[in-house]
LOKEVO-195379 format. One line per 5 residues: for each residue x, y, z of C-alpha. Coordinates in steps of 0.2 Angstrom, whole numbers. Example, Ala and Ser with C-alpha at 12.3 -4.5 7.8 and 13.67 -1.06 7.14 Angstrom:
residues 2
62/-22/39 | 68/-5/36
END
This chain:
residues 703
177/-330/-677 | 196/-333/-672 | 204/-316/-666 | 217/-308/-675 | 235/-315/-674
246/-302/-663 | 226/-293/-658 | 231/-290/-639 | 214/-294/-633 | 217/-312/-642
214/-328/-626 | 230/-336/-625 | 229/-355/-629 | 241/-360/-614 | 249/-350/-600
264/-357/-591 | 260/-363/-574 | 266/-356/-559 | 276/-370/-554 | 282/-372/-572
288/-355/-570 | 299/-359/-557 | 306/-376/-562 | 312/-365/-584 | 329/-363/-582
326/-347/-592 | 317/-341/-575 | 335/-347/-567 | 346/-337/-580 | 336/-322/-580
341/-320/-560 | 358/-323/-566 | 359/-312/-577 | 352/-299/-569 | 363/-300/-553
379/-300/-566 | 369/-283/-574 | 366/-274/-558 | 346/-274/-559 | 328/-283/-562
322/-288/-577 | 303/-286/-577 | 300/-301/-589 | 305/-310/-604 | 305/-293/-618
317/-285/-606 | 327/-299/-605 | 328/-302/-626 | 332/-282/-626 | 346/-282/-615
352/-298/-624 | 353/-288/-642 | 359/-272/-634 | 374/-276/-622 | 379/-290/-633
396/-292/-624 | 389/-296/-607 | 372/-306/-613 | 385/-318/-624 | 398/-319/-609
385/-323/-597 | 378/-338/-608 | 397/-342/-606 | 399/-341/-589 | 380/-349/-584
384/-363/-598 | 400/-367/-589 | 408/-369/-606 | 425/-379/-605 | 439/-372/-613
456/-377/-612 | 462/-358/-614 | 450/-343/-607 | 446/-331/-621 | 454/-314/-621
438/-302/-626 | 420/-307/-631 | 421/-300/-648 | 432/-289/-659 | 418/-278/-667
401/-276/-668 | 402/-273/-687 | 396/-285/-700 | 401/-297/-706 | 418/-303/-701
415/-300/-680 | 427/-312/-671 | 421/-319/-656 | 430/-325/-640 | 447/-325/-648
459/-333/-638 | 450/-347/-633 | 453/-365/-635 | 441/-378/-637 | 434/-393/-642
415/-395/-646 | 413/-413/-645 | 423/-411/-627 | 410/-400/-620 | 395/-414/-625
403/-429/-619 | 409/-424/-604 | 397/-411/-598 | 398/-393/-589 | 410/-392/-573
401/-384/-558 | 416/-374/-553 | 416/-365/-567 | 398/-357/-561 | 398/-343/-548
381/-346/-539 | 374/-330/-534 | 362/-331/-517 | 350/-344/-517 | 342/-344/-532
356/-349/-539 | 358/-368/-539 | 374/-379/-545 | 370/-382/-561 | 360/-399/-566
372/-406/-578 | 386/-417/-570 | 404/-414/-571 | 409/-429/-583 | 392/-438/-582
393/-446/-566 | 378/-458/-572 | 387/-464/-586 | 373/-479/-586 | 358/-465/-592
352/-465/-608 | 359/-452/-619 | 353/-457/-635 | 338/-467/-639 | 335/-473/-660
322/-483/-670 | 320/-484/-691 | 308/-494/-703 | 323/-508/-702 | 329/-507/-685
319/-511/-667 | 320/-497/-654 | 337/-497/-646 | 347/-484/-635 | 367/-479/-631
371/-473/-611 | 383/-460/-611 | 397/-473/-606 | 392/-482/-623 | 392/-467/-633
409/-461/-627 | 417/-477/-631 | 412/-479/-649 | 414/-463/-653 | 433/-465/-646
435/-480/-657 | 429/-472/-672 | 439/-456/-668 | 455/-468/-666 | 450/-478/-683
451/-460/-691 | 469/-456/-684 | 475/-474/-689 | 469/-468/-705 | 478/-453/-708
465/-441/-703 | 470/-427/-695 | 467/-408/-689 | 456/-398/-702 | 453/-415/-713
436/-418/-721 | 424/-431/-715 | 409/-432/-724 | 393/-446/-723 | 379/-451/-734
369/-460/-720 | 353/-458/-713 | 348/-453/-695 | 357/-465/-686 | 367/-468/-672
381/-472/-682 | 380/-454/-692 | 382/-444/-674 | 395/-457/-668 | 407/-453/-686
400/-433/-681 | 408/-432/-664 | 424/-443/-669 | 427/-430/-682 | 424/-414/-670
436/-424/-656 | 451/-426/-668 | 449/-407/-675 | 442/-414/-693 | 428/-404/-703
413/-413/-704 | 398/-413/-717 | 384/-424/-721 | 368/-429/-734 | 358/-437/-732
355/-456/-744 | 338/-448/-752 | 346/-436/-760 | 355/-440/-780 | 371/-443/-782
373/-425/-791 | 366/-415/-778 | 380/-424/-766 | 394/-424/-777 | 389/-402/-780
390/-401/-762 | 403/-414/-756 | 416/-411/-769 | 419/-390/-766 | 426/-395/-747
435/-408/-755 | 437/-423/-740 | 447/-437/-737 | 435/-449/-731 | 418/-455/-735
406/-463/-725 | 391/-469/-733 | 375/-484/-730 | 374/-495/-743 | 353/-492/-742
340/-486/-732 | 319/-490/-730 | 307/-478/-731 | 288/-480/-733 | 292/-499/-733
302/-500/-748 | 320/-505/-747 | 331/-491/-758 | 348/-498/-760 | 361/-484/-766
377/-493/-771 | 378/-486/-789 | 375/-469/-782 | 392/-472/-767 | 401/-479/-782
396/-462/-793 | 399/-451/-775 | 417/-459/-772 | 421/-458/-792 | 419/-437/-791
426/-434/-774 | 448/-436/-781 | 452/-432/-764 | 447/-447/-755 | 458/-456/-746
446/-469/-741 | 426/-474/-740 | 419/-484/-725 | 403/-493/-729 | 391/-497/-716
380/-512/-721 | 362/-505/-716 | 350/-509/-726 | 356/-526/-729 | 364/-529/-709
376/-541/-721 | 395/-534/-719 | 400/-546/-735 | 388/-539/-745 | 389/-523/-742
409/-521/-750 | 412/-507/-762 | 430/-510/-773 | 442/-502/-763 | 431/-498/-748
432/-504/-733 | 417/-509/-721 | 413/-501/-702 | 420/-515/-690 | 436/-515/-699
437/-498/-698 | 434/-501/-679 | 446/-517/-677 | 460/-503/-683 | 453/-491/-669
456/-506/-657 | 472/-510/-666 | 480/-493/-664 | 478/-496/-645 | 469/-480/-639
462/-483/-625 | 451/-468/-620 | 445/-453/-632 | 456/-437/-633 | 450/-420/-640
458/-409/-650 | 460/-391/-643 | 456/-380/-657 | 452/-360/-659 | 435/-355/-656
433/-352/-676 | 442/-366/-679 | 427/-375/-691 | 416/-388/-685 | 407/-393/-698
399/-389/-718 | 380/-386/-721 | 373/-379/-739 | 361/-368/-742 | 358/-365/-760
356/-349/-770 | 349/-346/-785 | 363/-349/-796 | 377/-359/-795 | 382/-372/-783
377/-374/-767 | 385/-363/-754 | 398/-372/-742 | 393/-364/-725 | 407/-367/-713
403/-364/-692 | 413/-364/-680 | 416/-377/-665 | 414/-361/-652 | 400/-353/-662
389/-368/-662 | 392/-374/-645 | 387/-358/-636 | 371/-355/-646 | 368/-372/-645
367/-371/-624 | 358/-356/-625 | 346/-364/-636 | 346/-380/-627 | 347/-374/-608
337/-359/-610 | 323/-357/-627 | 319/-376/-625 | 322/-381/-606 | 330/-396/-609
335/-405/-590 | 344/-422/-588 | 331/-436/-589 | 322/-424/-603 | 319/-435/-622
321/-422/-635 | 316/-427/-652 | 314/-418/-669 | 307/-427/-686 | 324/-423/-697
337/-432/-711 | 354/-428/-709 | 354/-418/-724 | 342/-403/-715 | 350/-392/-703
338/-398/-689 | 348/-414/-685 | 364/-403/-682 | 351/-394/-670 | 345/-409/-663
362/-418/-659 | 367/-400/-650 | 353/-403/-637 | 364/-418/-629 | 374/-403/-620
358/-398/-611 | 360/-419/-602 | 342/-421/-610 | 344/-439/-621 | 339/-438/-640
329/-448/-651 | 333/-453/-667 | 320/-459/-681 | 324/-465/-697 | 309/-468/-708
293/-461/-717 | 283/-451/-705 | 267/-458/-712 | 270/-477/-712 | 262/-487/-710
251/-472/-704 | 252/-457/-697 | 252/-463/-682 | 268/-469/-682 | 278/-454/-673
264/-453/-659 | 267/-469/-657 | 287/-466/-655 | 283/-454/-642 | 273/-466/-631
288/-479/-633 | 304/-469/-628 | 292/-456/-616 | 295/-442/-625 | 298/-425/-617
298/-412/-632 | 290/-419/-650 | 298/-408/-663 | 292/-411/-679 | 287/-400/-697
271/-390/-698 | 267/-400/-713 | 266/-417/-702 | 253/-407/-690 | 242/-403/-704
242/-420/-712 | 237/-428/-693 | 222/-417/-693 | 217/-421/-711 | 221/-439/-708
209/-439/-692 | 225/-444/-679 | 217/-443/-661 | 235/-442/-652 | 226/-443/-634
215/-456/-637 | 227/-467/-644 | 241/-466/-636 | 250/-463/-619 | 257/-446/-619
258/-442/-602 | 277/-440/-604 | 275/-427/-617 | 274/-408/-609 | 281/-398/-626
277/-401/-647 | 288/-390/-658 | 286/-386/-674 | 295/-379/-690 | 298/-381/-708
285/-369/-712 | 273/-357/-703 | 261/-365/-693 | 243/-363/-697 | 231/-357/-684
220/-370/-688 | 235/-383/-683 | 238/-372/-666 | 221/-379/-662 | 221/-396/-669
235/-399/-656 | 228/-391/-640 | 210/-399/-646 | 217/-416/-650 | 236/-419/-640
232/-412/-624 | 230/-392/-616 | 242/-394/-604 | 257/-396/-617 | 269/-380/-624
267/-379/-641 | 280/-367/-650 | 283/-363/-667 | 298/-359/-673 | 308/-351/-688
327/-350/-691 | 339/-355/-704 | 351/-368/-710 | 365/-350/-711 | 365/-349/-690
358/-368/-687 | 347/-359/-677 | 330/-351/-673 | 328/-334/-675 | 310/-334/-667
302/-347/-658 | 300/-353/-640 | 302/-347/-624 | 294/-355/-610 | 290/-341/-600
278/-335/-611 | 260/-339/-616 | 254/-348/-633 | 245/-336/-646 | 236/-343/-659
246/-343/-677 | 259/-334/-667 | 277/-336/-661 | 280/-332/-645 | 296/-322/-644
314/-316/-652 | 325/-330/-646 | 339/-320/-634 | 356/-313/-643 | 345/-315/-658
342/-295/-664 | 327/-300/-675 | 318/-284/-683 | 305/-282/-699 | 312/-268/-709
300/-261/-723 | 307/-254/-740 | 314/-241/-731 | 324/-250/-722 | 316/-246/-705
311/-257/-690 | 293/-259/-691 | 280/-266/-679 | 265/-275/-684 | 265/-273/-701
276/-285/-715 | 293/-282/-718 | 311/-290/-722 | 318/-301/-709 | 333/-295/-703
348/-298/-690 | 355/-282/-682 | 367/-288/-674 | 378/-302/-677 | 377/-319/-667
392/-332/-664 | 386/-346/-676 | 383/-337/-690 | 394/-342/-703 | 414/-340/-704
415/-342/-721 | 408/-349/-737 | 422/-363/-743 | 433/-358/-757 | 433/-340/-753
444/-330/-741 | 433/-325/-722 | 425/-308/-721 | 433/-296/-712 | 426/-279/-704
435/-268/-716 | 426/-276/-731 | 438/-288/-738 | 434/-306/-743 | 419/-314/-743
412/-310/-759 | 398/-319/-760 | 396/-321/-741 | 393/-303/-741 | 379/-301/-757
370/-319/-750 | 367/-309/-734 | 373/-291/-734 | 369/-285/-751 | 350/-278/-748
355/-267/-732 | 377/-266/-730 | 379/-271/-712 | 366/-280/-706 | 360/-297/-710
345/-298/-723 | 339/-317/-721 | 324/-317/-734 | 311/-318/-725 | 294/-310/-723
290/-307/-704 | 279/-297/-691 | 284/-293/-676 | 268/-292/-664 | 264/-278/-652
269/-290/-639 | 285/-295/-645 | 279/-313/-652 | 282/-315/-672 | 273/-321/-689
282/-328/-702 | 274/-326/-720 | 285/-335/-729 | 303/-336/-740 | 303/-318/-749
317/-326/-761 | 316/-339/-773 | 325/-354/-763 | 312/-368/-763 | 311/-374/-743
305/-391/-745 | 299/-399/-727 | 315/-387/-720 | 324/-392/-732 | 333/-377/-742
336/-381/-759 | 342/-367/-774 | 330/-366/-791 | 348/-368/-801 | 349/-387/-796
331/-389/-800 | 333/-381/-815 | 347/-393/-820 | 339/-407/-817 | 326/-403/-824
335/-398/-840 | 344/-416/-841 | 327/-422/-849 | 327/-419/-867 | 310/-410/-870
312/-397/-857 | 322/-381/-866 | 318/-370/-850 | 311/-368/-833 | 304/-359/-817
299/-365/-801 | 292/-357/-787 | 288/-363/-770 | 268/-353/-764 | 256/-356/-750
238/-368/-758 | 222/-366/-753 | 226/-374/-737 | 242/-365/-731 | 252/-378/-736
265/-373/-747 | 266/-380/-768 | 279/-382/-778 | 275/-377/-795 | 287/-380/-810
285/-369/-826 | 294/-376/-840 | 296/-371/-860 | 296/-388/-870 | 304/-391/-888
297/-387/-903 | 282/-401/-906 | 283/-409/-886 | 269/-411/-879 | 265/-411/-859
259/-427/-856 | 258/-437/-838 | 272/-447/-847 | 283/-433/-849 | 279/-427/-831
283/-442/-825 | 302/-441/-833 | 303/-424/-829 | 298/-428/-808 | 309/-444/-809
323/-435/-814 | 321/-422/-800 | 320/-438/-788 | 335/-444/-792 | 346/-429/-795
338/-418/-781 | 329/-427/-769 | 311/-432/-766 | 306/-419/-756 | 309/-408/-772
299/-416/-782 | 287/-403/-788 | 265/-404/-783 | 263/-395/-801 | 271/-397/-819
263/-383/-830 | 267/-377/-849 | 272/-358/-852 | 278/-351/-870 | 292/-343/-860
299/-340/-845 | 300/-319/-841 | 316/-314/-836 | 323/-295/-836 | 332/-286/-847
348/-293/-841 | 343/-311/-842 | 337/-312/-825 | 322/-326/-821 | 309/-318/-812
305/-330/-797 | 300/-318/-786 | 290/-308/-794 | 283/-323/-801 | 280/-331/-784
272/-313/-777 | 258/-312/-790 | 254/-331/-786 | 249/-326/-769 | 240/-310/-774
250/-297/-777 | 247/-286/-791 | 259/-287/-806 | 264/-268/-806 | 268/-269/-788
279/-287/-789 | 290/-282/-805 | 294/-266/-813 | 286/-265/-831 | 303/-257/-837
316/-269/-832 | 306/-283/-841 | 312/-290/-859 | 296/-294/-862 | 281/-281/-855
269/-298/-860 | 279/-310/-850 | 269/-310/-833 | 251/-310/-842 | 250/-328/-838
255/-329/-823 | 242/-315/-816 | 228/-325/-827 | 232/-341/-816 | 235/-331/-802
215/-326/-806 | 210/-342/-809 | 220/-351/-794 | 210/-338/-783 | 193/-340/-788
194/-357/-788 | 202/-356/-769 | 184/-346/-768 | 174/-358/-775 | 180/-373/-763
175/-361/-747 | 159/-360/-754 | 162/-340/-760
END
């Protein structure tokens, strides 16, 4: 029998070696930091609480240790303390893109006595000729960009903007895959000061055009296809059907990818990339210049959608970003120059942003653009062994569906290179933590970890100090002030709760766009505040379930809202819902996303049809195509079922939640009140299949 997750007499899986101990560069910072604090910290947990409690001095130390560049120095670390609507650093100026193209100064580090080494990153990249990126996709061969090749396309695309009229505070937006070209258009746009925002090419033209067209940008840059699972998608009509919603654009770039023809690749009134880089060239800019912009000054635009309404516009900052973004780097996943950091994302999941953040720790990234299961699931591993993977970052679902599919990485491939596997997306099975240490190797760190597309961050994850639990993760990530709070709103330990941020952090978010920024004294913000602040006033509810272990690992359990997280990718009920709706029989619906028999989570869609439809696999059929194409495919749902009605409350409100709860066993008078339902009957069904859904799970264990 398998001992309790967070039981303190549990065997750790792996236990960092004493060597390895010595070589983290979390070892390295937590001298630091204690020479700057006046004391010793006796591990890791004192460490993370110093971090959350003296957040002025953790959050200038990352800055000082970092050697972050800044034109201007900042005045103070932060305003206030209160949220939402803290400033931080103000003062400072600086450009994000700056700080990961030309690297960290060493005399901007202090070394205190020996333990202290220079820092390993390079002022400027003195090797220019090393690798910073490496890239591979169903239609293109394994290729790589040195930092000296790197620089210079993203100076001639940065130039091409500016000759285009692009300037400070301008939108830059791309529907492209996970390319070299998509960072390259990324880093142009932070240089010059522009706002930048991507999707990516899987997802329908209406889930672009909901989210695109509310930051309303001047230029679009888009792929006229992509290849995925060996079939060849071309996406011309929904560019033409993008572009034709967007009245602010000034001007689309098409890149010919998926037919490597620039000819046949023209959109009317578009223009294609090499031109776009002849007018770089043209404007005679020789070398790349960046921008100096306030630390708030916004980097870039993520969504994460609600359950009504459009998509929100999460703006962050180019300061915000690039200092959580070292600490995560440098310190949570101890990234060093020579490092190859890879994570299984499309540009339209927050983990690409967090992926591109890990060139400031010198460590080159991998891209991947393609199915992760074809032509098997093999396919990644085999990645790894090709580019010498250092850390192999990748969704818990993959993990699962290589143990099913009878993957034997060690056997068949040479991973020697490979010393970490992350993991995200969802909770990790403890059945998966096994698979890996049984079948990848015991010498390699495996951390789970779990964050959100609102802080492009994780809340919980890694730390390389500490040991490997079984189904656990192994820590709070530092500055990070992670509690579980029960109904009561108090900190619990070792028992469920709400997941809950009680002090804020640098990258969490500005501002939503099209609404004024928060501010201490509870202006603005509107529905900043009720996405995050409405449950407790002051501190940040995240909607999560969580435990926080006796020893200060975590367990996630799961979204305690209804947004449907789709392989990481966060996507509110109301767009479902909508396409849904576009297909004539369906008069209503309800989805919910629950944990199967197996761990793996299910998206099941509820809907009410017209009067004399009947649910057919040709109506399921329309009803998933249209979800395809307006949402994307990873939203298409595992279940179509047929209520009578869907429950709501009194004052019209669907109940998602509850519904969801009483899928995964809770009792219906403890997930909804009786009272505030329009109809008493409206959950009956829902416990029935809850019933039959468990004793069927019963069944396949043999019970």
């Amino acid at each position: 029998m398998a001992a309790m997750v967070g039981d303190s007499s549990a065997t750790p899986l792996w236990r960092p070696s004493s060597q390895w101990l010595e070589r983290a560069e979390m070892t390295r910072f937590e001298r630091y930091a204690g020479e700057r604090a006046g004391r010793t910290f006796a591990g890791y947990e004192e460490l993370w609480e110093w971090s959350v409690s003296d957040v002025e001095a953790f959050w200038a130390a990352i800055w000082d240790y970092c050697g972050v560049r800044a034109s201007k120095p900042y005045e103070r670390v932060l305003d206030s303390r209160v949220m939402p609507g803290t400033r931080w650093f103000a003062g400072a100026e600086l450009n994000y893109a700056e700080n990961l193209l030309t690297g960290r100064r060493s005399s901007d580090l202090r070394p205190i006595g020996d333990q202290m080494r220079s820092p390993h990153r390079p002022a400027s990249h003195a090797d220019m000729d090393a690798i910073a990126v490496l890239h591979a996709s169903e239609l293109r061969e394994l290729g790589s960009l040195s930092w000296g090749e790197l620089t210079v396309q993203v100076a001639a695309v940065a130039a091409g903007l500016r000759a285009l009229g692009v300037a400070r505070g301008d939108r830059v937006v791309a529907y492209m895959p996970n390319i070299p070209e998509t960072l390259i258009v990324f880093l142009a746009s932070a240089s010059i000061g522009a706002v930048f925002s991507s999707a990516a090419p899987e997802f329908g033209a209406r889930s672009v055009i909901d989210r695109f067209a509310q930051i309303e940008p001047t230029v679009l840059f888009a792929v006229d296809g992509y290849r995925h699972g060996g079939r060849d998608y071309d996406r011309s009509e929904q560019v033409r059907a993008i572009a034709a919603e967007l009245p602010t654009l000034r001007h689309t770039v098409m890149l010919p990818y998926l037919s490597g023809d620039p000819s046949s690749a023209g959109l009317s009134g578009a223009m294609v990339w090499d031109e776009l880089i002849e007018r770089g060239r043209d404007a005679g800019a020789p070398a790349i210049e960046f921008e100096q912009v306030p630390f708030d000054h916004p980097l870039w635009v993520l969504y994460s959608s609600g359950t009504t309404g459009l998509p929100k516009a999460i703006v962050q900052g180019h300061g915000g970003i690039l200092i959580e973004q070292l600490k995560k780097s440098l310190l949570h996943l101890d990234l060093h120059a020579g490092d190859r950091m890879f994570w299984f994302t499309t540009t339209g999941w927050m983990m690409w942003n967090f992926l591109v953040g890990c060139l400031l720790s010198d460590a080159a990234i991998v891209l991947y653009d393609g199915s992760p299961g074809y032509p098997d699931m093999g396919v990644l591993w085999e990645l790894a062994q090709r580019t010498q993977m250092s850390c192999m970052g990748v969704s818990a679902g993959y993990l699962a569906a290589c143990e099913r599919a009878g993957v034997e990485p060690a056997r068949d491939y040479q991973l020697s290179s490979l010393r970490a596997i992350g993991s995200t997306g969802s909770p990790l099975s403890p059945e998966s933590y096994r698979w890996v240490y049984e079948h990848v190797g015991r010498e390699v760190w495996l951390f789970s970890t779990s964050g959100g597309t609102d802080v492009c961050t994780a809340f919980v994850g890694g730390c390389p100090l500490l040991p490997v639990y079984e189904g656990e993760l192994q820590a709070r990530a530092l500055g990070c002030a992670v509690q579980a709070w029960d109904e009561r709103g108090e900190s619990v330990i070792d028992r469920v709760g709400e997941l809950v941020i009680a002090e804020p952090m640098p990258s969490m978010p500005l501002f939503f766009w099209g609404e004024d920024p928060p501010t201490p004294d509870g202006r603005g913000g509107e529905r900043y505040r009720e996405s995050y602040f409405a449950m407790y006033p002051g501190v940040w509810r995240h909607g999560d379930w969580i435990r926080i272990t006796p020893r200060g690992g975590a367990v996630i359990y799961g979204r305690s809202d209804s947004t449907i997280n789709r392989q990481g990718v966060r996507m509110g009920t109301s767009e479902i819902y909508r396409a849904a709706g576009a297909v004539p029989e369906v008069v209503d619906a309800l989805v919910v996303d629950v944990p199967d028999a197996d761990g793996e989570l299910s998206m099941i869609l509820f809907v009410v049809l017209a009067e004399g439809a009947v649910l057919d696999d040709e109506l399921r059929a329309r009803i998933a195509a249209r979800i395809r194409e307006d949402c994307s495919p990873r939203h298409v749902p595992n279940e179509i079922v047929q209520i009578e009605a869907v429950p709501r409350t009194l004052s019209g409100k669907v109940l998602e939640v509850p519904v969801k709860r009483i899928l995964m066993g809770v009792p219906a008078e403890q997930a909804a009140s009786a009272g505030s339902l329009a109809d008493p009957h409206a959950l009956d069904f829902f416990v029935a299949l809850a019933r039959e859904r468990q004793s069927a799970s019963g069944r396949a264990d043999g019970g």
